[in-house]
VOMI-701807 format. One record per residue (C-alpha): x, y, z; residue in three letters. Coordinates in steps of 0.2 Angstrom, whole numbers, plus 5000, padded with zeros to 4 digits. Last residue first. Example, Ala and Ser with C-alpha at 12.3 -4.5 7.8 and 13.67 -1.06 7.14 Angstrom:
BEGIN
506849955036SER
506249785039ALA
This chain:
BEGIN
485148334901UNK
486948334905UNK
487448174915UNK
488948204928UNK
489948054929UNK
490747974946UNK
492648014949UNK
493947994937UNK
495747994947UNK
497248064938UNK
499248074936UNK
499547904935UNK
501047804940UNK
499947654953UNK
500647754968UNK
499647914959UNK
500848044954UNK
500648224955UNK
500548324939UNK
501848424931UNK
501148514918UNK
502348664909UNK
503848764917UNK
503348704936UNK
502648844946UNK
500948804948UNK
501248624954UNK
500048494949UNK
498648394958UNK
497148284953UNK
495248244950UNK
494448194936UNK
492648224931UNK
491548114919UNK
490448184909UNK
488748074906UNK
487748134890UNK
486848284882UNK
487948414873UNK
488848564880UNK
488148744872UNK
487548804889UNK
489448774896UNK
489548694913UNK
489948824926UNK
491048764938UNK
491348734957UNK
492548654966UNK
492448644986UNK
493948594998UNK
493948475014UNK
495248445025UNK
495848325038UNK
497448325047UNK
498748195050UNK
500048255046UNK
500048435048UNK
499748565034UNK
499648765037UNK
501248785026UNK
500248695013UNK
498948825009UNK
497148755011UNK
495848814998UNK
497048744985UNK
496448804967UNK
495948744949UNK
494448724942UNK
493248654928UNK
492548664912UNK
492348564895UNK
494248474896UNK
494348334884UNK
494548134887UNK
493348104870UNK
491748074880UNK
491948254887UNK
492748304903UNK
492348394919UNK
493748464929UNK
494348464946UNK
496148534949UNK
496848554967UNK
498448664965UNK
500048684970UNK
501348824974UNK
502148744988UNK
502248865004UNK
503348765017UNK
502848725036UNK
503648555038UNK
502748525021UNK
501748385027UNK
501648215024UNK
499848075023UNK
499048245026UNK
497048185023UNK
496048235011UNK
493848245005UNK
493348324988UNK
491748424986UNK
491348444967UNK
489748564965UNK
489248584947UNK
488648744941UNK
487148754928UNK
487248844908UNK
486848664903UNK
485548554913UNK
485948454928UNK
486248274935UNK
487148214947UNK
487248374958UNK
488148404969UNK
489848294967UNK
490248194983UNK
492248144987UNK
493148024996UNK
494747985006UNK
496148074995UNK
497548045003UNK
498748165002UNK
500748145006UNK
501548004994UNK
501348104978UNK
499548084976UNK
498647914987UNK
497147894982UNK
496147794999UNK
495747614996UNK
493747594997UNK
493447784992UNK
492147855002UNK
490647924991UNK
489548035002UNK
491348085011UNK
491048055033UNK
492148175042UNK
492248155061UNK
492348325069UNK
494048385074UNK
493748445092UNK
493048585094UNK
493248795098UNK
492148925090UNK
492649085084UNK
491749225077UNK
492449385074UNK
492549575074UNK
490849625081UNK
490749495090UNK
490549305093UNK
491549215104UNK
491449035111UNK
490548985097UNK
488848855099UNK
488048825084UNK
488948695073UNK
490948685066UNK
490548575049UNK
488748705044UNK
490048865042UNK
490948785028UNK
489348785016UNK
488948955026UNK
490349055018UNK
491649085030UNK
491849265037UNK
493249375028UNK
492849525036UNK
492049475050UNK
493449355056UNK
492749165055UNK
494149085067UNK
494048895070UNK
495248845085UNK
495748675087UNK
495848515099UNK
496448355093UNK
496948315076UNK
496748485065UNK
495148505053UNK
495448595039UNK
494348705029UNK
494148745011UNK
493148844999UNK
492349015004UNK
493449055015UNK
494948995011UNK
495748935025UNK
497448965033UNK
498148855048UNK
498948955063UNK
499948835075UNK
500448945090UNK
501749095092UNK
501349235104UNK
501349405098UNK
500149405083UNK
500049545073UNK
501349565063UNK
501349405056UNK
499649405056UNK
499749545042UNK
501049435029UNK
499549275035UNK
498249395029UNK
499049435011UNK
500149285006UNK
499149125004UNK
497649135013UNK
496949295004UNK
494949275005UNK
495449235023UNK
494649105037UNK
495649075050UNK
495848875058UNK
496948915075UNK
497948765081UNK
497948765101UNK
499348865110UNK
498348885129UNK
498549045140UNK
497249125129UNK
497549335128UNK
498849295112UNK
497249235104UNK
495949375108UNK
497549485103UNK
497649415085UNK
495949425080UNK
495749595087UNK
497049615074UNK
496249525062UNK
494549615063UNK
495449785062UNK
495949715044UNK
496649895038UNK
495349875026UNK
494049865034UNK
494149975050UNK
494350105035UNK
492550075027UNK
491950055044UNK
492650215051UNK
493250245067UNK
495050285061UNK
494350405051UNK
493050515061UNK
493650525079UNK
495750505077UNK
495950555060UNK
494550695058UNK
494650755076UNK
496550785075UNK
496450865059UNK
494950975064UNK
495851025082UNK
497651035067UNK
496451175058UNK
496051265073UNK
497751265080UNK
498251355062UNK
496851475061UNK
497351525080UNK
499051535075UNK
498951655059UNK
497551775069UNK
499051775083UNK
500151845069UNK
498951955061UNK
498552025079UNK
500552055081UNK
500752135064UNK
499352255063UNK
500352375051UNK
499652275035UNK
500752215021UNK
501652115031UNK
500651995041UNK
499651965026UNK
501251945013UNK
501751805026UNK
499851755030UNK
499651705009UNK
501451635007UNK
501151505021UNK
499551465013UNK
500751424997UNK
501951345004UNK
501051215011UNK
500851144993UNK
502751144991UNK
502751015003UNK
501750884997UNK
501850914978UNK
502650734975UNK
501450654985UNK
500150684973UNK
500050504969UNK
499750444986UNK
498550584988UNK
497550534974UNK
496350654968UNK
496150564953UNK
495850384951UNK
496550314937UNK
498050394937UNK
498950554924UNK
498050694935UNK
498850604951UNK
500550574943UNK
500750754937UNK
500250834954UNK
502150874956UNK
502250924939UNK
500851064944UNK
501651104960UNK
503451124955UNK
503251244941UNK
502351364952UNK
503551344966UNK
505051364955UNK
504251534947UNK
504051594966UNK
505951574970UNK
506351624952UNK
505851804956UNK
504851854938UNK
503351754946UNK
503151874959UNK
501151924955UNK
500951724951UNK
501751704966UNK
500551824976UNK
499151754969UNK
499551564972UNK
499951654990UNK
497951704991UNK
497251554984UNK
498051445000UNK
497551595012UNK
495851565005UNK
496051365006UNK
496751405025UNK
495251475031UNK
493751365022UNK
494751215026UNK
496351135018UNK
496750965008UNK
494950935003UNK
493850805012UNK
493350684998UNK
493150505008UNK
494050535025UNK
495750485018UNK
496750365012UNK
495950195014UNK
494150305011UNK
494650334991UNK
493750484988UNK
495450574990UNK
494950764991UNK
493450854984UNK
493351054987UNK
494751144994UNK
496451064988UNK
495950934979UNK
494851044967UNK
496551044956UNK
496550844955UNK
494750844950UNK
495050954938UNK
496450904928UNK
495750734932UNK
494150784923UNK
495050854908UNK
496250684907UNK
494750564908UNK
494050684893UNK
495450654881UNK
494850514871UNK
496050484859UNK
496450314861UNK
498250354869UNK
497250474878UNK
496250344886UNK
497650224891UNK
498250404899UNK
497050444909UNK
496550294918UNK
497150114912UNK
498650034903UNK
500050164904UNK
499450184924UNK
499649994924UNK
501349994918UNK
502050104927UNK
501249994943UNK
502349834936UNK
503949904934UNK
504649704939UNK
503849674918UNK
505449814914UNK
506549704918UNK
508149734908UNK
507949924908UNK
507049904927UNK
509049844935UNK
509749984922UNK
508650144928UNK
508750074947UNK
510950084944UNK
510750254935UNK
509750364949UNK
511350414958UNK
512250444943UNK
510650504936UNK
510650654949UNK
512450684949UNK
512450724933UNK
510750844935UNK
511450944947UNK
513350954940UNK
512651024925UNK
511351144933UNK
512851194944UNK
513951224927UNK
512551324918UNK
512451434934UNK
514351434935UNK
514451494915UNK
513251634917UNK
511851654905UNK
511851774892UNK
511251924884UNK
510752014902UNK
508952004903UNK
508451884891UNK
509951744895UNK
509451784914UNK
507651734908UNK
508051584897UNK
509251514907UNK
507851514924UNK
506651454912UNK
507651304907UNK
508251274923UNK
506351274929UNK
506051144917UNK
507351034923UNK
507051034940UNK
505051014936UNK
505350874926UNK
506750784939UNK
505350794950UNK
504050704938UNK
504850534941UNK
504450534961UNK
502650474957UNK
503450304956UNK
503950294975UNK
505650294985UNK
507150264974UNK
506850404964UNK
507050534979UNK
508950474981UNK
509250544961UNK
508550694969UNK
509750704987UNK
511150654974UNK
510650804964UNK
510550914978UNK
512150844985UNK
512950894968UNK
512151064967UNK
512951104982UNK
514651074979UNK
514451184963UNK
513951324974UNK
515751344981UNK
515251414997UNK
514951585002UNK
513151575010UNK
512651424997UNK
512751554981UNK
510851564982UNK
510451424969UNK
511851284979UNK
510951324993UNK
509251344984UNK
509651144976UNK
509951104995UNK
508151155001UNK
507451084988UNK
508250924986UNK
507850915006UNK
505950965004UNK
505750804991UNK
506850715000UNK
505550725015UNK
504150715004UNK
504550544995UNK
504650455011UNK
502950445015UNK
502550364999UNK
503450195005UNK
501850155015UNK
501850115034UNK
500350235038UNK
500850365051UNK
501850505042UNK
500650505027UNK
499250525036UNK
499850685045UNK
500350745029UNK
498850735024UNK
497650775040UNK
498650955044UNK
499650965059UNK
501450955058UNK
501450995039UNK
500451155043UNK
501651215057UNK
503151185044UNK
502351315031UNK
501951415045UNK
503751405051UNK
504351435034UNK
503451575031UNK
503951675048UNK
505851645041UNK
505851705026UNK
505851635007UNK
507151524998UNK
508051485014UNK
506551485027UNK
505651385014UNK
506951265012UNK
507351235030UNK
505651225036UNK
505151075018UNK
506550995027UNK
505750995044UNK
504350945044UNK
504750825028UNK
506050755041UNK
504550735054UNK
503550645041UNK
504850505036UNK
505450445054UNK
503750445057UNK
503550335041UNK
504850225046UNK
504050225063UNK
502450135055UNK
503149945050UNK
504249935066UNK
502749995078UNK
501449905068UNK
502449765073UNK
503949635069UNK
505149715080UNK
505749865088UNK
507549895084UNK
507749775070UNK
505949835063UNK
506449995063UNK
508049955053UNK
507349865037UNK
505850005037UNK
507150125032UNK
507649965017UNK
506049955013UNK
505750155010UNK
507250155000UNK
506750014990UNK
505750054976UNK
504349954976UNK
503449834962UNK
501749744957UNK
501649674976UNK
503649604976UNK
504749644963UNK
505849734976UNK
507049834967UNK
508949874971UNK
509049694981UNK
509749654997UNK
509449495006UNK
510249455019UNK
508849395033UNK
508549575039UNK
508249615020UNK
506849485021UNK
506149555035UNK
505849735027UNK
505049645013UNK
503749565024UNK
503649755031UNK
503349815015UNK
502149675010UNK
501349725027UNK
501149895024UNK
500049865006UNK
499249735014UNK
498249845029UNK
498849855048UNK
497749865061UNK
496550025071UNK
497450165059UNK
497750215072UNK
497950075086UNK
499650045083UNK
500350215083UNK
499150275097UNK
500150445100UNK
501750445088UNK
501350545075UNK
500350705084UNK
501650675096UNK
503250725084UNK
502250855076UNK
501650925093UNK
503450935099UNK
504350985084UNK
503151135080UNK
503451185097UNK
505451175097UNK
505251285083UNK
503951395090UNK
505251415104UNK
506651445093UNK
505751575082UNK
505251685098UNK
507151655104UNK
507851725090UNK
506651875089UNK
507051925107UNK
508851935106UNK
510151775107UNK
């Protein structure tokens, strides 16, 4: 091996290192907790552990499922974590590494494709991308491969029968669809460029060549082979597609279908100024609005847009130019534009670009070795300002500690630090799915956890019992008064206060407790006010005890309260449960607030209010039965002055 060789190898093995530590160094701790979007994966994940195995998870407005099925196998090998959810996207990031190296050293050269690959080590997006459990991250690496293997096949795959090659290029593509919905405009760009690249050999030499229009045959057969099974399964459920929906519906596109172009104009914009001048405002994804690139590598960024606008008749640098616009397609077509997420597409041909600009630096001037420690420096300066950015700036963040419920996992360590396993009360504005998907995760330790929401229910366990009011989901202060004055911790990220269950007295007690469907009794209630004017809110506190739990089973249910007219009919009302049946134990005690807005055009007179439960996912009403067969309980009137 001479010189050259083992220069590159030693940058490669470099480039390898600090890519793989920049993604594995504080894992779980940054981002500082997990946030839903990687839980519902993750919840997902488990569920393919437990057998099943769908083409589509309909889950959380939709996922494609390769991503699930990668995270699938993390969390085998290391568990229900942030380390299980987040190594899939590792696993993701080092691939785009180094698939988006291989394709650039193949199309291009050598000292291109390992700046190209020392920027996607190092940079904050790609960065991002590779430690955040999202199934985005895992369009970039296919992305690379499809590229890579598509110039294989383009470049005559060093003596191989190219037509081989196209096929795994197409399968590599039709793969890419199964990863995220801003994949869709790669096939675009594929098929675009194939049309340019016809045209031009059939202008230059009369016609173009039988294998080249059989690879791009072969390619794009494979490709909807491989993508055909998702295309049928979203055919006949096309409601699962959820997220194409939305972008349809809102953004860009719902306004041009009105004929308002402008949104579209501005995202054109916005998403081009991405790059050095606003990035992703959204602060979940980014520091809000840094740019993809600093001062130095935006100019070197412009500089090989230049150079392959000046090539553009080599069909390397027109399959760059046509790759980058469709690839920022889905972010310019969204509601929100710069959207990383969205532009995800364009990942790694955008590090081409600055790659391109030192490369025809480095060669066009004599100064080759200077140029060439210039190049490093610029690119160690940029991942010392990546590093700070994520680690200092972002992960430190408010806006982010947020929402990546930082609270809840500092929740989840104070409890698994306790040496006893008392029932712990947590307040959530998502008690149903959302926060208990994240504690999953979190918590290491099992104990009784009871969900609450936090502005309108609390349960109080038999015995002894923790009462968790995390900071970003605190309880409001008419369920704050039941627990007192005194926590046991109050911080920054929670309070928490530790009782026994308080005796509940109701206003109005119930002489015989109601009994609905043999497992709650309803022991009394107390509507605030008596008396109001129209256009007021009505206050209906109801009062329960577990008669027969769940045995830890989410029911869809509901808690409905309405006021009725003197005729029997519905003038407002509400429907919830405030205490999600998987957290129910018999014997407990919990309390739940109704509140409505009495219409300003309702009538003077007494209203009274009926109280009851039905199931959410029964195909019309089915009510819960009263021992004596009914399906209600009128409560006290509210008179309307």
């Amino acid at each position: 091996m001479n010189a050259r060789r083992w220069i590159t190898f030693a940058f490669v093995v470099l480039i390898a290192v600090v890519a793989t530590v920049l993604r594995l160094y504080r894992l779980d701790a940054a981002p500082p907790g997990l946030q839903h979007d990687e839980v519902f994966h993750g919840h997902d994940a488990v569920t393919v552990l437990l057998g099943h195995h769908p083409i589509y998870f309909p889950s959380n407005a939709g996922n494609e499922p390769l991503y699930i099925y990668l995270t699938a196998g993390t969390i085998a090998l290391f568990g229900k974590n942030a380390w299980g959810i987040r190594l899939a996207a590792v696993i993701c990031g080092l691939a785009t590494v180094g698939f988006t190296g291989l394709w650039i050293r193949r199309a291009y050269n050598t000292r291109a494709a390992l700046i190209a690959s020392a920027l996607t080590a190092v940079t904050f997006w790609p960065l991002f991308m590779s430690r955040v459990g999202l199934r985005s991250a895992a369009l970039p690496p296919l992305a690379a491969a499809t590229a890579w293997m598509f110039w294989e096949a383009t470049q005559g795959a060093r003596g191989r029968r190219p037509v081989a090659w196209f096929v795994l290029a197409g399968i590599l593509l039709g793969a890419t669809l199964y990863t995220y919905p801003a994949s869709r405009a790669l096939p675009v760009a594929y098929l675009l460029f194939a049309i340019a690249s016809c045209v031009s050999r059939f202008t230059s030499a009369g016609h173009a060549s039988r294998s080249t229009l059989f690879g791009y045959a072969a390619f794009f057969v494979a490709t909807g082979l491989v993508f055909l099974p998702l295309y049928l399964y979203l055919a006949r459920a096309p409601e699962a597609d959820l997220r194409l929906q939305q972008l349809v519906g809102i953004g860009a596109v719902s306004a041009l279908q009105k004929g308002d172009a402008g949104p579209l104009f501005a995202n054109i914009r916005d998403t081009l100024g991405m790059f050095t001048f606003r990035g992703d405002p959204v602060w979940r994804y980014n520091i809000a609005g840094r740019p993809v690139f600093d001062l130095a590598l935006g100019t070197l960024f412009y500089l090989g847009l230049l150079v392959a606008v000046w090539r553009v008749r080599e069909s390397r640098y027109l399959f760059a130019l046509i790759w980058l616009p469709i690839g920022l397609a889905p972010s310019i077509l969204s509601d929100s534009a710069p959207s990383f997420l969205r532009a995800s597409a364009a990942l790694p041909v955008t590090f081409l670009f600055p790659a391109l600009g030192a490369d025809w630096l480095i060669e066009r001037f004599k100064w080759k070795r200077g140029l060439t420690a210039i190049a490093v420096i610029v690119i160690a300066f940029s991942g010392a300002l990546s590093v700070r950015d994520y680690w200092v700036i972002w992960s430190a963040r408010p806006e982010v500690r947020e929402v990546y419920r930082t609270d809840l996992a500092d929740v989840a360590r104070w409890l698994d630090a306790r040496a006893d396993d008392a029932p712990a009360v947590i307040a959530s504005m998502n008690p149903h799915d959302l926060d208990p998907f994240i504690f999953d995760f979190e918590l290491r330790h099992p104990r009784p956890i009871k969900w609450v929401d936090r502005a309108y229910g609390l349960i109080f366990p038999q015995g002894r019992a923790l009462y968790i009011s995390p900071a970003s989901t605190a309880f409001a202060p008419e369920l704050r008064r039941f627990l007192g004055d005194a926590p046991v911790v109050s911080n920054a990220s929670f309070v928490a206060f530790e009782l026994d269950a308080p005796r509940i007295a109701p206003p109005v007690v119930l002489p015989i407790p109601a009994q609905f469907g043999d497992r709650l009794d309803l022991m009394g209630y107390q509507i605030d006010p008596s008396s109001i004017k129209p256009g007021e809110w009505v206050r209906v506190w109801t009062y329960w005890r577990i008669v027969d739990d769940t045995r830890g089973e989410q029911w869809p249910i509901a808690v409905f309260a309405h006021l009725l007219d003197a005729q029997g009919q519905f003038v407002a009302g509400r429907d919830l449960l405030a205490v999600p049946t998987a957290g129910w134990s018999t014997g407990d005690v919990w309390v739940q607030l109704q509140d409505f807005q009495v219409p300003a055009s309702a009538s003077p007179g007494a209203y009274p209010i009926e109280i009851g439960l039905y199931n959410r996912a029964a195909q019309g009403v089915q009510r819960w039965r009263l021992s004596d067969g009914s399906d209600r309980l009128l409560l006290s009137s509210v008179e309307i002055k």
